[in-house]
C-alpha positions as CSV (number, residue, x, y, z in Angstrom):
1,X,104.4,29.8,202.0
2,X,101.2,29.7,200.3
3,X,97.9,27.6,201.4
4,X,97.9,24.4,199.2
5,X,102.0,24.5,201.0
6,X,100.4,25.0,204.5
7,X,98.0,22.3,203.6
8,X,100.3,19.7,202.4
9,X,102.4,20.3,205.9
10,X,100.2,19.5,208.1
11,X,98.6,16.5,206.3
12,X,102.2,15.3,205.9
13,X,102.4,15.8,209.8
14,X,99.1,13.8,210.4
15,X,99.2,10.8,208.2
16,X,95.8,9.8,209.9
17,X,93.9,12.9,208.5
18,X,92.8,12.9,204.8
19,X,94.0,15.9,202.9
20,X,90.9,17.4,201.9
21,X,90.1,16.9,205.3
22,X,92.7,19.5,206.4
23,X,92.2,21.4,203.4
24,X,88.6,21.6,205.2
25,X,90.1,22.7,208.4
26,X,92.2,25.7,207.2
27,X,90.2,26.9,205.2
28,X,87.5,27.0,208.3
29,X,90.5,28.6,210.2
30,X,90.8,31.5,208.1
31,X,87.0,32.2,206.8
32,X,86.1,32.3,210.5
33,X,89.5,34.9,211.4
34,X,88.3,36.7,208.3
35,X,84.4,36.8,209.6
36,X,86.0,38.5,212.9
37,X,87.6,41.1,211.4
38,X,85.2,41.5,209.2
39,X,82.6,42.1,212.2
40,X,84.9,44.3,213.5
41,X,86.4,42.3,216.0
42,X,90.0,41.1,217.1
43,X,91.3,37.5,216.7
44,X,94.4,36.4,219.2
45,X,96.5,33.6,219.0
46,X,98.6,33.2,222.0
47,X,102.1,33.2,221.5
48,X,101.4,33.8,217.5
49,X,99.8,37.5,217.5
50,X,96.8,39.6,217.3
51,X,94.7,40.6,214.3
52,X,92.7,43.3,214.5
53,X,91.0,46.4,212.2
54,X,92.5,50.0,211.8
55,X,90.2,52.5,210.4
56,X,92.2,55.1,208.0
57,X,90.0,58.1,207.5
58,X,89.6,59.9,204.3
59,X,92.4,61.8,203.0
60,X,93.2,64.5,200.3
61,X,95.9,62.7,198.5
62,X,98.0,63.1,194.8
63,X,98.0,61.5,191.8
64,X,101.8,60.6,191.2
65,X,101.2,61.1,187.2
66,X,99.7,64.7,187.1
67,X,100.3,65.7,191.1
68,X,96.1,66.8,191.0
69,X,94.8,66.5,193.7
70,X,92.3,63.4,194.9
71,X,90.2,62.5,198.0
72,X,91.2,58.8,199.3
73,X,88.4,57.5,201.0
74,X,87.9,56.4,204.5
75,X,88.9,52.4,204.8
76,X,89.4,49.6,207.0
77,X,92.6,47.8,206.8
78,X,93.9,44.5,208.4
79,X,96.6,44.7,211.3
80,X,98.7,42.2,212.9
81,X,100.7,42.3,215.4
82,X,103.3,39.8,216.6
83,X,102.9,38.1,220.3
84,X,106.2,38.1,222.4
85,X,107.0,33.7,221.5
86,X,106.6,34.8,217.8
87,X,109.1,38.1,217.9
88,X,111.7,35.8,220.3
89,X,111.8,33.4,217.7
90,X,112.1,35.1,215.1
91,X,115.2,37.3,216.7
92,X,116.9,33.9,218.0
93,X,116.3,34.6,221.8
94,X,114.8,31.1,224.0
């Protein structure tokens, strides 16, 4: 599912909300999840999951072409892990 999909969902759901109105809304949604982690910080949604930040620290990797050797730099990269409701579901348990 992409976002206009997302989008067209829930204004299909709730015929009393203008589309650009929830266009408006998820978008919010995600610039202020992306702000947290951005910051630093963790976002949980109960029964969905928790996103956080994982540091990876630098690294002396290989370039698959020649097999030199390369320094990866230190980065931050998105997690997400999935709350109990979320895993049930998905494995078919009530």
């Amino acid at each position: 599912m992409i976002k206009s999909e997302l989008v067209q969902i829930i204004a299909n759901r709730n015929p009393h909300l203008y589309q650009r109105d929830v266009e408006n809304i998820v978008n919010a949604v995600l610039d202020e999840i992306s702000g947290t982690l951005a910051e630093g910080n963790r976002v949980e949604l109960r029964g969905f999951g928790a996103f956080s930040v994982k540091n990876r620290p630098a690294r002396e990797g290989r370039n698959p072409r020649t097999g030199e050797k390369v320094m990866v730099e230190e980065k931050w990269v998105p997690f997400f892990k999935t709350g109990k409701e979320l895993r049930n579901r998905l494995n078919g348990i009530k």
